[in-house]
C-alpha positions in Angstrom: 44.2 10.1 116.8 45.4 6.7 118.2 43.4 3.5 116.1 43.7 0.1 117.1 43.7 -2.4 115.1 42.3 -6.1 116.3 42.9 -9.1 114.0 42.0 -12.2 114.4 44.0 -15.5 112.8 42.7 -18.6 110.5 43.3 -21.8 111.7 46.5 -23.3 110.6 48.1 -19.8 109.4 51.2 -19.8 111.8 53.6 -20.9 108.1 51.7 -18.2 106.6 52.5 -15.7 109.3 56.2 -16.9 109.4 56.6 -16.5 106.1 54.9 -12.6 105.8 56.6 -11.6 109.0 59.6 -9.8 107.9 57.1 -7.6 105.7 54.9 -7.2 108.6 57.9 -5.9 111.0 58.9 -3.5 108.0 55.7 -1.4 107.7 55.4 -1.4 111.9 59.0 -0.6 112.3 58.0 2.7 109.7 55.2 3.6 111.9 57.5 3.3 114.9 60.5 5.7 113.2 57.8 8.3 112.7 56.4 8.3 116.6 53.6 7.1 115.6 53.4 3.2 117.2 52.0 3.0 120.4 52.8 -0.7 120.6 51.9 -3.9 118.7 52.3 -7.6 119.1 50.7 -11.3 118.5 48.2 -13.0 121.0 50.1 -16.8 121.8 47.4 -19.5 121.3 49.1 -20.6 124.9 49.9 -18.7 128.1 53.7 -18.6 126.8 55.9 -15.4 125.2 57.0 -18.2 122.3 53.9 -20.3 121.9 56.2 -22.8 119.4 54.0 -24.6 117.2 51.0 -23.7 118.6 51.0 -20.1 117.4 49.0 -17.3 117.4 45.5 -16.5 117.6 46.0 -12.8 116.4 47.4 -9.1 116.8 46.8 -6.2 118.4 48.7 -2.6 117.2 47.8 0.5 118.3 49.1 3.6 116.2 48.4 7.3 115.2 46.5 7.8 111.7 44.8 11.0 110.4 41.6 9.2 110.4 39.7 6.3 110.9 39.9 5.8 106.6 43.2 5.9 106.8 44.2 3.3 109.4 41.4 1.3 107.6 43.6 1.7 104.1 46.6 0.8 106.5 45.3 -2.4 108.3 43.9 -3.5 104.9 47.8 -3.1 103.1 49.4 -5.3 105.9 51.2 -8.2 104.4 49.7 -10.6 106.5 46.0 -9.8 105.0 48.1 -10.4 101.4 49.2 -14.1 103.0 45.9 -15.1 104.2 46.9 -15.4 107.8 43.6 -13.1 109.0 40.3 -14.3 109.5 38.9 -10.8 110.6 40.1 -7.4 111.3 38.1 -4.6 113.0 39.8 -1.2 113.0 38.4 1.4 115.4 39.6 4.8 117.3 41.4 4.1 120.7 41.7 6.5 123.2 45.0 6.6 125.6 44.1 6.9 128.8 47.3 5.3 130.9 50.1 5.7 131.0 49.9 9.2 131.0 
């Protein structure tokens, strides 16, 4: 089943998020090699692709887990939890409606 996984940022973690990044993009690129990414990505602070300096205000993946314990255990391992650049993440089952 399809999870998504909502996190929310601290204030002032954009260094901390630079810095945990490469780790980040490891584990999703994983879950992408094994079909099982849907898609992922930040949420600018600004209505701009590269906010710059005013960074993010969180992330969104969705991906395929066996269970909702499981993409729990996931979203709790991400290296950006380890950094401290997360205020808040909810983890909860997503159903895929469109595209079809």
């Amino acid at each position: 089943m399809w999870y998504a996984i909502i996190a929310e940022d601290k204030s002032d973690s954009l260094e901390r998020r630079m810095a945990a990044r490469p780790a980040h993009l490891e584990r999703l690129e994983q879950l992408n090699n094994q079909g099982r990414l849907l898609l992922a990505g930040p949420h600018p602070n600004c209505d701009a692709e590269d906010p710059g300096s005013a960074g993010f205000s969180g992330s969104l993946i969705v991906a395929e887990f066996s269970d909702l314990a499981s993409a729990q255990q996931w979203a709790d391992a991400d290296p950006y939890q380890a950094a401290g650049v997360y205020q808040n993440v909810t983890v909860k089952p997503f159903k895929k409606v469109f595209p079809n």
